[in-house]
VEXDREN-2710 file (C-alpha; in Angstrom, 1 decimal):
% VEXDREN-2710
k/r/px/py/pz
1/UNK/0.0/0.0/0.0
2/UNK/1.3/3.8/-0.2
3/UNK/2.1/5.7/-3.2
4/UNK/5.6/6.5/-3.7
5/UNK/6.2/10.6/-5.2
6/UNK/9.6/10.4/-4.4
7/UNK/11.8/7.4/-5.4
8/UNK/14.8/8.4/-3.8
9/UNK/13.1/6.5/-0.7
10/UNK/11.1/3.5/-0.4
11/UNK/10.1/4.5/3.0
12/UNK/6.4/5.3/2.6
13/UNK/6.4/8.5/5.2
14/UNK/9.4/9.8/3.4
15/UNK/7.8/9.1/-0.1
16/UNK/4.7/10.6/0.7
17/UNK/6.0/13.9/2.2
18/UNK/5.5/17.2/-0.1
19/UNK/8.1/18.4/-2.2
20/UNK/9.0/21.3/0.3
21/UNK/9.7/18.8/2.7
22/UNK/11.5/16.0/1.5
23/UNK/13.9/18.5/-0.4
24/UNK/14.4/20.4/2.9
25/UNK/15.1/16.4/4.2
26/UNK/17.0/15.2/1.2
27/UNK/20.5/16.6/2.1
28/UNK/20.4/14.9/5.4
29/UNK/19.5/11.2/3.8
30/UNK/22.1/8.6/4.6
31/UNK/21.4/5.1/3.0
32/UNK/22.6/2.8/5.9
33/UNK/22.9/-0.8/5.7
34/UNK/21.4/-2.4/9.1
35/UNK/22.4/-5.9/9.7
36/UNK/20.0/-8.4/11.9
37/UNK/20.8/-8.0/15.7
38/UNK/22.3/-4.5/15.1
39/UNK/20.9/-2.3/18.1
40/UNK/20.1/1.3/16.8
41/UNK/18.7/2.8/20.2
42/UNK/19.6/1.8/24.1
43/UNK/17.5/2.2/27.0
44/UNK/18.2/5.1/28.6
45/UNK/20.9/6.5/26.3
46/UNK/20.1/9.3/23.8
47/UNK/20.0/8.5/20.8
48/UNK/21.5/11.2/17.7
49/UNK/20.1/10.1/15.1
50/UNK/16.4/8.5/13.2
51/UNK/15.8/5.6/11.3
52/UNK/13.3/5.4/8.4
53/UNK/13.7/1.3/7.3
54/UNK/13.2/0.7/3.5
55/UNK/13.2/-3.1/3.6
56/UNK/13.8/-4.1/7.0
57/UNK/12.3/-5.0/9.9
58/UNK/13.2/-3.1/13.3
59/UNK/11.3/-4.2/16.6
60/UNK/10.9/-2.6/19.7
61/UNK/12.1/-4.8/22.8
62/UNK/11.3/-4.2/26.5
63/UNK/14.5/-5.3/28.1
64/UNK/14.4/-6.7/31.8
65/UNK/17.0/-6.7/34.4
66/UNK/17.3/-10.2/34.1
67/UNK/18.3/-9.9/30.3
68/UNK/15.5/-10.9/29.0
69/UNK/13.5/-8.6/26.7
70/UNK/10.0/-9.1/24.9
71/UNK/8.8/-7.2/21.4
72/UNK/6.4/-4.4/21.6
73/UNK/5.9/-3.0/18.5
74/UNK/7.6/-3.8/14.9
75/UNK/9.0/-0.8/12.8
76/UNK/9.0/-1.0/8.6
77/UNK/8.8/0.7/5.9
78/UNK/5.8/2.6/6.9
79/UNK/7.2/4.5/9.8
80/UNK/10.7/5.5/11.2
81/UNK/12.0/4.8/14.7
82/UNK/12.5/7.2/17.9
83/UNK/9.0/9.3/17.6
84/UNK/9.0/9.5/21.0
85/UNK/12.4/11.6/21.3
86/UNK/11.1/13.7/18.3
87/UNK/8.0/14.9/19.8
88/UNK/8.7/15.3/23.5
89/UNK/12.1/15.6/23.7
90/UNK/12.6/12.4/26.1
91/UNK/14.8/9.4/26.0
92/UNK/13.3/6.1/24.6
93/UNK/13.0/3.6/27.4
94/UNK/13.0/0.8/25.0
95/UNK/15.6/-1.1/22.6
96/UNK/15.1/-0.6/19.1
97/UNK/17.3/-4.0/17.7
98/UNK/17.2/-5.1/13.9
99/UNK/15.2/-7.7/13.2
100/UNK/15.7/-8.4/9.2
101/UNK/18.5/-6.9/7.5
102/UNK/18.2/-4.3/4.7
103/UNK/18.5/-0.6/4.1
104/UNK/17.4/2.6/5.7
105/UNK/17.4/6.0/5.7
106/UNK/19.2/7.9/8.7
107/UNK/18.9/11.2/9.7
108/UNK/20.6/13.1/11.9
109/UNK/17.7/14.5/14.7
110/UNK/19.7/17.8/14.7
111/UNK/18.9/17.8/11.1
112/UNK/15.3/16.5/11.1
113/UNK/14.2/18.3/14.3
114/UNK/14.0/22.4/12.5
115/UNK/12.0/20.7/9.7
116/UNK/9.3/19.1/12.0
117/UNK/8.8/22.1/13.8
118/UNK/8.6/24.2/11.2
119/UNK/5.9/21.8/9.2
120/UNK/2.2/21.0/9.8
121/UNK/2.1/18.2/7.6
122/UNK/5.1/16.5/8.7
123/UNK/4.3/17.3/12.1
124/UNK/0.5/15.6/11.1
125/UNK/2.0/12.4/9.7
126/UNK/4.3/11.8/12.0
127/UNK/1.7/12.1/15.0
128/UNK/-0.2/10.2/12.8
129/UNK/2.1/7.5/12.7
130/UNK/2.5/7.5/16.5
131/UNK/-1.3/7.0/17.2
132/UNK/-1.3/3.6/15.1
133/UNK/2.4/2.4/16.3
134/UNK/1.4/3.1/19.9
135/UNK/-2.0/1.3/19.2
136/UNK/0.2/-1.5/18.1
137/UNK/2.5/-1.6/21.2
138/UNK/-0.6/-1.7/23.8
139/UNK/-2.1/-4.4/21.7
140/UNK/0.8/-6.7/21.6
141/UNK/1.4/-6.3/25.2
142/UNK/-2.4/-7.4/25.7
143/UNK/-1.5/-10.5/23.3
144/UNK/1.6/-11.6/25.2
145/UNK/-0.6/-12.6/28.5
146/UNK/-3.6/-14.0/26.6
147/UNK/-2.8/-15.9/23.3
148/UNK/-1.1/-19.1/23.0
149/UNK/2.6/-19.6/20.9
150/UNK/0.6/-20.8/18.0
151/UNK/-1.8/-17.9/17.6
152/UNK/1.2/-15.2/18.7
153/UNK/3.9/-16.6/16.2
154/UNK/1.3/-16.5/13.2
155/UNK/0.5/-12.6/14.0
156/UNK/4.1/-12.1/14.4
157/UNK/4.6/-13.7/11.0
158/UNK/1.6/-11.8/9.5
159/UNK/2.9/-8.4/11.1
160/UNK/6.4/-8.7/9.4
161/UNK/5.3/-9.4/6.3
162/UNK/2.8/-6.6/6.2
163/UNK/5.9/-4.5/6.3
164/UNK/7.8/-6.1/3.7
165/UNK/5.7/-7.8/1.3
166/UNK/7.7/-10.5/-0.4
167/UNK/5.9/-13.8/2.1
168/UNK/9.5/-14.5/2.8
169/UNK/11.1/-12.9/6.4
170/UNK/14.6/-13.6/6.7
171/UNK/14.7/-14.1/10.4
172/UNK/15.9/-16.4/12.5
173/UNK/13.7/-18.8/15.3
174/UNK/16.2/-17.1/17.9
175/UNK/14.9/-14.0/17.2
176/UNK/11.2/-15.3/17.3
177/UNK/11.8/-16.4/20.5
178/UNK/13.4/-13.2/22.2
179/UNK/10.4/-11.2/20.0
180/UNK/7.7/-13.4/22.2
181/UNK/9.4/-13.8/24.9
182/UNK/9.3/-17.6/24.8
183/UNK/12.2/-20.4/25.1
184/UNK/13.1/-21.2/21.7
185/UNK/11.7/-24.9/21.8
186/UNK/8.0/-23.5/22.1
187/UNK/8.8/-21.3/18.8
188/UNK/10.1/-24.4/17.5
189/UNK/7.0/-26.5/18.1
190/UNK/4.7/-23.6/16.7
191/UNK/6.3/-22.9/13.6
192/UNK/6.2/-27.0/12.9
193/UNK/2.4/-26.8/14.0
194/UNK/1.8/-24.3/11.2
195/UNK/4.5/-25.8/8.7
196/UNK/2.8/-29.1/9.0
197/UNK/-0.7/-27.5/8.3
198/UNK/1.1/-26.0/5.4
199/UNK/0.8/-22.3/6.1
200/UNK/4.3/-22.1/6.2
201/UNK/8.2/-23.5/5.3
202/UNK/11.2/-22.7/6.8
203/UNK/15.1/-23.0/6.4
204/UNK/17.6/-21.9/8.8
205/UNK/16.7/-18.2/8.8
206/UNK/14.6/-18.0/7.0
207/UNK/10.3/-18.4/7.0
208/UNK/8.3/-18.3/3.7
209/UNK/4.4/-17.8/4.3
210/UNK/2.9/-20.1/1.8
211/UNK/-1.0/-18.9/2.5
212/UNK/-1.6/-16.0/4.2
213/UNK/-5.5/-16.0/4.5
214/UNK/-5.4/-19.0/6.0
215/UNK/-2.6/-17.7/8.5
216/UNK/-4.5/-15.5/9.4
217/UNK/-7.1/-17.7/10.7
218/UNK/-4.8/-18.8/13.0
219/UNK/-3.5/-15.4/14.7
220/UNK/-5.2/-14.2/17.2
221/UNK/-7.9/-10.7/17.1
222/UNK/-4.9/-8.9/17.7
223/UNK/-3.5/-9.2/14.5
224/UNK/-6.6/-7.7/13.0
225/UNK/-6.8/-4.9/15.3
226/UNK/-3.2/-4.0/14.3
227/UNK/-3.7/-4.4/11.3
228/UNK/-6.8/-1.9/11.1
229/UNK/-5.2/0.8/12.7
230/UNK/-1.8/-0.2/10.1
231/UNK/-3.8/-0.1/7.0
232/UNK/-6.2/3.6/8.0
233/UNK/-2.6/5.3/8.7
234/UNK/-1.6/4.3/5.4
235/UNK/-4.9/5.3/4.0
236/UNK/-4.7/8.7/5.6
237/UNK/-0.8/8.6/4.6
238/UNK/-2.3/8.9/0.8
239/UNK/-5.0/11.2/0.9
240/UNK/-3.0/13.8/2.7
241/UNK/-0.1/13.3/0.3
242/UNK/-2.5/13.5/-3.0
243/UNK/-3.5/16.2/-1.2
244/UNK/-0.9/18.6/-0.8
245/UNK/0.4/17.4/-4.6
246/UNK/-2.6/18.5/-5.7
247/UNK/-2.2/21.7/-3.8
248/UNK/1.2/22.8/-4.5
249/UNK/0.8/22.0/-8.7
250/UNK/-0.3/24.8/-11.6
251/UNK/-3.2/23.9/-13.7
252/UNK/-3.9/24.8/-17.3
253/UNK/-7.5/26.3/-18.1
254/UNK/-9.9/23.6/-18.5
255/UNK/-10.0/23.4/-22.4
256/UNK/-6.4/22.3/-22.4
257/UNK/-7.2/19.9/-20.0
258/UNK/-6.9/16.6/-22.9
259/UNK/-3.5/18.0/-23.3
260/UNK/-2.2/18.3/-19.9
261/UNK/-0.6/14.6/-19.1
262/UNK/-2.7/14.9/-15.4
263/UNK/-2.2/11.7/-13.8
264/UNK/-5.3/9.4/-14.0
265/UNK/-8.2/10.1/-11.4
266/UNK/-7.5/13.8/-11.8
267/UNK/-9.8/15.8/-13.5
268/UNK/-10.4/19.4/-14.1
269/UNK/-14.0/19.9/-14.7
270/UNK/-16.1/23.2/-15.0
271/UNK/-19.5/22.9/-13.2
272/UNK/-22.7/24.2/-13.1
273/UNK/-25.1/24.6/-10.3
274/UNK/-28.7/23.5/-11.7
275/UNK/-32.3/23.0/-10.0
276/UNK/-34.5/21.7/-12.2
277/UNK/-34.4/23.3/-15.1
278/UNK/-33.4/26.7/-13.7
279/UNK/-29.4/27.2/-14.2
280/UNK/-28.3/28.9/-10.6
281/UNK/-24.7/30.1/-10.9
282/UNK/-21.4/29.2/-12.4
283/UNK/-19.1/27.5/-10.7
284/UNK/-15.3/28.1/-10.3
285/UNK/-12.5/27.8/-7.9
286/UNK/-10.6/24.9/-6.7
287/UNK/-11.6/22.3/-4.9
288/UNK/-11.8/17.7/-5.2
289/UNK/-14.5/15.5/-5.4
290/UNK/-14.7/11.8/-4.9
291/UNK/-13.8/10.1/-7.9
292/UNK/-15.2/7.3/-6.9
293/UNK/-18.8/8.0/-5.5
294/UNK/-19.1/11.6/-6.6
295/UNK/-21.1/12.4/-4.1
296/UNK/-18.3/13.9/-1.9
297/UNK/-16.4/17.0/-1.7
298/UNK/-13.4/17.6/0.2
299/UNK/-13.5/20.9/2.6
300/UNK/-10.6/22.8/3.5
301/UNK/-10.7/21.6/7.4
302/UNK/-10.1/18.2/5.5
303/UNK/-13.5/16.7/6.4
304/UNK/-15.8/15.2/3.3
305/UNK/-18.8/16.5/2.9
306/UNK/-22.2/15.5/1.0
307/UNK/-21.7/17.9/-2.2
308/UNK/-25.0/19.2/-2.2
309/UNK/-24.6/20.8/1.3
310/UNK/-21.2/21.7/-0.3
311/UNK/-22.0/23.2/-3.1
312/UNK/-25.1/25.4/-1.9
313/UNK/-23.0/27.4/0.6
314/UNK/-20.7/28.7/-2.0
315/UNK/-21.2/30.9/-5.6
316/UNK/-18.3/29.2/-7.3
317/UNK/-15.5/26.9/-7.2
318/UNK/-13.7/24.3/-9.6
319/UNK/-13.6/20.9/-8.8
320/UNK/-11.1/18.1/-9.2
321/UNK/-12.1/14.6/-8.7
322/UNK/-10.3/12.9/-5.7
323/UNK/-11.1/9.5/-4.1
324/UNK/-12.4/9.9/-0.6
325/UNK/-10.6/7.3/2.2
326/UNK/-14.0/4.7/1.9
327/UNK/-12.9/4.2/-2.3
328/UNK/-9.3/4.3/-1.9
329/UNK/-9.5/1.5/0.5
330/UNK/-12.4/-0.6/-1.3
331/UNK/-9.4/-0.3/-4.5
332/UNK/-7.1/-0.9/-2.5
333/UNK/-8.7/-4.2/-1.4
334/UNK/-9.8/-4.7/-4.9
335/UNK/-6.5/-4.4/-6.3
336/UNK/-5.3/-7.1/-3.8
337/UNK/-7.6/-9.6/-4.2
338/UNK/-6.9/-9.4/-8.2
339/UNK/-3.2/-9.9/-7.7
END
């Protein structure tokens, strides 16, 4: 899921930022290659810099004094680590430890913190991003003292490749373990429970998830739940980016419109208020309506509203055509199910 305006990054927050943004961001972009079992942030220590994964899998552990530490929340491509440092300026009591290796993006919080204050919208996405990754971290700490091995390991499985969508997680059953907090023998016996009900194979580091619906009828509710709360940030992710592209571009007058190259679900249209066979006003400005229903507009507090209760209030406006969060997701889903 996501859309991707900037390819320097496969990071969806990064990608979806506006141009002012990201090119106020780019100059502090280090591609950094994190290797499984590096540990980014300490307990206790402050950290310098922020991690925005590409393809790989960071998880938040609660360490114990005892040494032994349990996952709270799982970091991907969809979010960056250390939010909690950003917004309040405090030291993150929890390890942040590489789970699969790959790339990131690092930058510098000296570098990152002026832009955040300085910007709504990052400042919205970002907050944004905290709701649903802190939603995810009191969830899983609900599913450690209810759910059995079986049901954990398959929303563990589930949640990692939600982030990295190739049903292949390059991660070892050590790391399992440590992530639920179990003795390696019980991960052991779950993942040959679900291997030999052929929802899954594995190597030595490495799992492949070889049906995913049905894996899911194994985890627990709290898969779901995370999931939800995953997939509307995303949602919201989108809208808000197509949002501010839409802002920040030129348009041509609508008669060139066949000749502009828009991108497809954009459309410039020129509208007229009618009531019955009376012709009210012209209407001209700018504004976006749902592509998909067309019975939505989108008002400038960012709330959709019915367009004939829209549309009465003012003389004139233009309207583009936008899909509203109910018919991204529905093609969203769509496209899913067709591939």
């Amino acid at each position: 899921m996501g859309i991707s305006l900037h390819p320097l990054s496969t990071n969806r927050l990064l990608s979806a930022l506006p141009l002012t943004e990201f090119q106020a961001l780019r100059p502090s972009f280090e591609r950094v290659r994190l290797a499984g079992g590096d540990v980014i942030h300490h307990p206790i220590v402050p950290s310098t810099a922020l991690y925005f994964p590409e393809d790989c899998i960071i998880s938040n552990l609660t360490v114990f004094d005892d040494g032994a530490s349990v996952e709270s929340g799982l970091i991907g491509s969809e979010g960056m680590t250390g939010t909690e440092m950003l917004m309040s300026n405090s030291v993150s009591t929890r390890e942040a430890c590489v789970q699969t290796s790959g790339y990131s993006i690092k930058i510098d919080i000296k570098n990152f913190r002026p832009v955040f204050e300085r910007s709504a919208v990052l400042q919205k996405f970002i907050a944004n991003y905290a709701s649903a990754f802190f939603n995810q971290v009191a969830q899983v700490g609900a599913c450690s003292s209810h759910h059995s091995v079986v049901q954990r390991l398959a929303r563990l499985l589930l949640m990692c490749n939600d982030r990295m969508e190739k049903n292949k997680i390059k991660i070892t059953q050590d790391h399992l373990a440590q992530m639920l907090c179990v003795h390696r023998p019980s991960v052991t016996l779950a993942a040959s429970a679900l291997k030999d009900e052929g929802l899954i194979d594995y190597v030595r580091g490495s799992i492949a998830i070889l049906n995913d619906k049905k894996l899911e009828s194994v985890a627990c509710e709290c898969y779901h739940a995370i999931s939800e709360s995953y997939h509307q940030y995303l949602l919201s992710l989108q809208l808000r980016s197509l949002h501010e592209r839409f802002a920040e571009e030129e348009y041509e007058p609508v008669k060139q419109q066949e000749h502009d190259g828009l991108p497809k679900g954009e459309v410039r249209t020129h509208m007229e208020l009618v009531t019955g066979n009376n012709r009210i006003t012209e209407l001209t400005g700018d504004h976006y309506l749902c592509v998909g229903c067309h019975d939505y507009v989108l008002s400038e507090s960012g709330e959709w509203k019915p367009i004939e209760m829209y549309l009465s209030k003012r003389l004139s406006l233009t309207v583009h055509s936008e899909q509203c969060p109910a018919c991204i997701k529905k093609s969203l889903l769509n496209g899913a199910a067709a591939a």
